[in-house]
N, C-alpha and C positions, 0 to 999 in steps of 0.2 A: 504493500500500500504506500509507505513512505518512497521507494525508491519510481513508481510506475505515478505518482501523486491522484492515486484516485482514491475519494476517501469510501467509506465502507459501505455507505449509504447508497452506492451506486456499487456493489457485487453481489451476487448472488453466489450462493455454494452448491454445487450441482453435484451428486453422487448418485451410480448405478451398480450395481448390484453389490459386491464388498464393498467399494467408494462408498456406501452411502454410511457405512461403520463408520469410515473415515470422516466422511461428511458432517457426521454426527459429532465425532470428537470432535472435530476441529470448533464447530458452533459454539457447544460445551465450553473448551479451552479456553475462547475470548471472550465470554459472555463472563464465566465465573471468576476468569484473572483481571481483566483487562474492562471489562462492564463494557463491553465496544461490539455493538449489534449489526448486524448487515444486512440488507436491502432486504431476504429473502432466505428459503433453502429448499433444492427443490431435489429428493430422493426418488427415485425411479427402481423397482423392481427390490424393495429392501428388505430384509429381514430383522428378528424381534432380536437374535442374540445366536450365537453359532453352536451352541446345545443343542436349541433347536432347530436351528436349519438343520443340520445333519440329519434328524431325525426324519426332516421333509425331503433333501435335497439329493437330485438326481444328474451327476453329471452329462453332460450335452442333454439333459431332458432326459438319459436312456438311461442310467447306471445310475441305482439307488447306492445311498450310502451306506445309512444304519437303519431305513426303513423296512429291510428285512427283518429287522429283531422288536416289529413292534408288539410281537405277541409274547416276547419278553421283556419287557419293561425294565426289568434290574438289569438285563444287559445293557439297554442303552444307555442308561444311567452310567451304569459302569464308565462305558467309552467314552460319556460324553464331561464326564468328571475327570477324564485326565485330556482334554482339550487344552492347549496352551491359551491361546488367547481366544480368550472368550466372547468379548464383543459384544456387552450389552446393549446393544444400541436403544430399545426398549427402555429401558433405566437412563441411560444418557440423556435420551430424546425428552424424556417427562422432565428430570434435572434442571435440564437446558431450558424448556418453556416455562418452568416455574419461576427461572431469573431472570427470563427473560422480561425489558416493559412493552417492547411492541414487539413482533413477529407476524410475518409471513411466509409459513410452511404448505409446500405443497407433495402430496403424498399418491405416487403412479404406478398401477401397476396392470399389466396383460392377464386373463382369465385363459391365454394361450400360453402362460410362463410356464415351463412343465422342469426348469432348472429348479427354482425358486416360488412355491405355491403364493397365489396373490392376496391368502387370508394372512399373511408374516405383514404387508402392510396396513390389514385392518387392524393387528393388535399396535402397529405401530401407531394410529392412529389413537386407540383407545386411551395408549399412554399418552399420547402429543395430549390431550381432550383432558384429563386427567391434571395434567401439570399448571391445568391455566385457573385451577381452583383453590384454597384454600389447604380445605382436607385432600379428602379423595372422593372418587363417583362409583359407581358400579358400572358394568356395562350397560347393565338393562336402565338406570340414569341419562345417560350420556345417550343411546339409543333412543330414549324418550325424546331430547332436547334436541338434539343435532338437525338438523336438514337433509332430506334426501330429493335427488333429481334424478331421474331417470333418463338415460341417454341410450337414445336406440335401443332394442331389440335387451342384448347383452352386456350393456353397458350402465353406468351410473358413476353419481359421484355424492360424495358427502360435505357438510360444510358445520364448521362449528367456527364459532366469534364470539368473544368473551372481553369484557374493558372495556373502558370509554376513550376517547381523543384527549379529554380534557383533564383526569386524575390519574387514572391508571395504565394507560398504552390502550393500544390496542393488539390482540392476538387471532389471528386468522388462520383456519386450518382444512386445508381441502384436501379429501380422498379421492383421485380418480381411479375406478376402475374400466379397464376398458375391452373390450371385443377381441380385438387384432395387434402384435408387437412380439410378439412373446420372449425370448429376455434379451438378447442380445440388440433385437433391431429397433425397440421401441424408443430408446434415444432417441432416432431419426424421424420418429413418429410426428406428425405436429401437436399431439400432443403435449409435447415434452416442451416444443418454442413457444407453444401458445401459454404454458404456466411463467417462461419465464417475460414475454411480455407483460402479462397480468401483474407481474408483479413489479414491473417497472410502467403499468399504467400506459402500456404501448397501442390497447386495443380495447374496446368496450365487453367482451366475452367474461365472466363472472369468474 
């Protein structure tokens, strides 16, 4: 930022699939060191924590991991307790909006993602939805209050907003789930340009 002079208020932090781990941290990092917020964050295809993706995750979509051993449960547990890094981005992501005073998170993923299943970014969500409160919510809470929109056929999105302009920030949190992408191509998606317009106020689309 200092040496490129663009201040933070104009970047957005874009992660896809591990990236969005990264993504997460990094948000994390400056929010709780440095109190220095950016324009945006937009994770695409993310997962809650690498415990459980392994337990979901299918390399190129074909070759399960540990999803063989789900009718042993203390096996996976087993495997998934000597993981190095672990990777809660779930925990991070809630962390991160609870310090955060304004935010805008947007949250993408393909119903064709057959690496990475695209319910790792609803729990993302639940926790993003979660951090902008107080206490904590339930899901079936949060479920009740959020917004839902229906896009095509297989498609939707979710939308929670929380704070005011004038005391508290404001915090903003969209789910898109979509149709067509599935993990590697959905970057290229327009869905993925149209969230980071939206958050630089490029286009009138919500």
């Amino acid at each position: 930022m200092k040496d490129a002079h663009i201040p933070p208020n104009r970047i957005i932090i874009f992660g896809q699939s591990l990236g969005t781990a990264v993504a997460t941290a990094v948000a994390e990092h400056f929010v709780l060191n440095l109190q220095l917020e950016f324009a945006g964050i937009v994770l695409v295809a993310g997962f809650s924590d690498v415990g459980t993706l392994m337990t979901t995750y299918a390399a190129g979509g074909i070759i399960p991991i540990l999803s063989p051993l789900k009718p042993y449960p203390a096996l996976q547990r087993f495997f998934a307790r000597h993981i190095q890094e672990t990777w809660f981005s779930a925990t991070r992501l809630n962390n991160f909006v609870r310090r955060s005073r304004n935010l805008d998170l947007r949250l993408i993923h393909a119903r064709t993602d057959y690496d990475i299943p695209w319910v790792h970014s609803t729990t993302l969500f639940y926790a993003a939805a979660n951090g902008t409160c107080e206490g904590s919510m339930s899901s079936k809470q949060i479920d009740d209050a959020k917004t839902i929109e229906k896009i095509g056929d297989d498609s939707w999105a979710w939308y929670w907003k929380a704070g005011n302009a004038r005391d508290e920030g404001i915090k903003k949190i969209k789910l898109e789930i979509v149709q067509h992408g599935g993990h590697n191509r959905l970057p290229t998606y327009a869905v993925a340009a149209k969230a980071v317009l939206n958050i630089f106020d490029l286009q009138t689309l919500p």
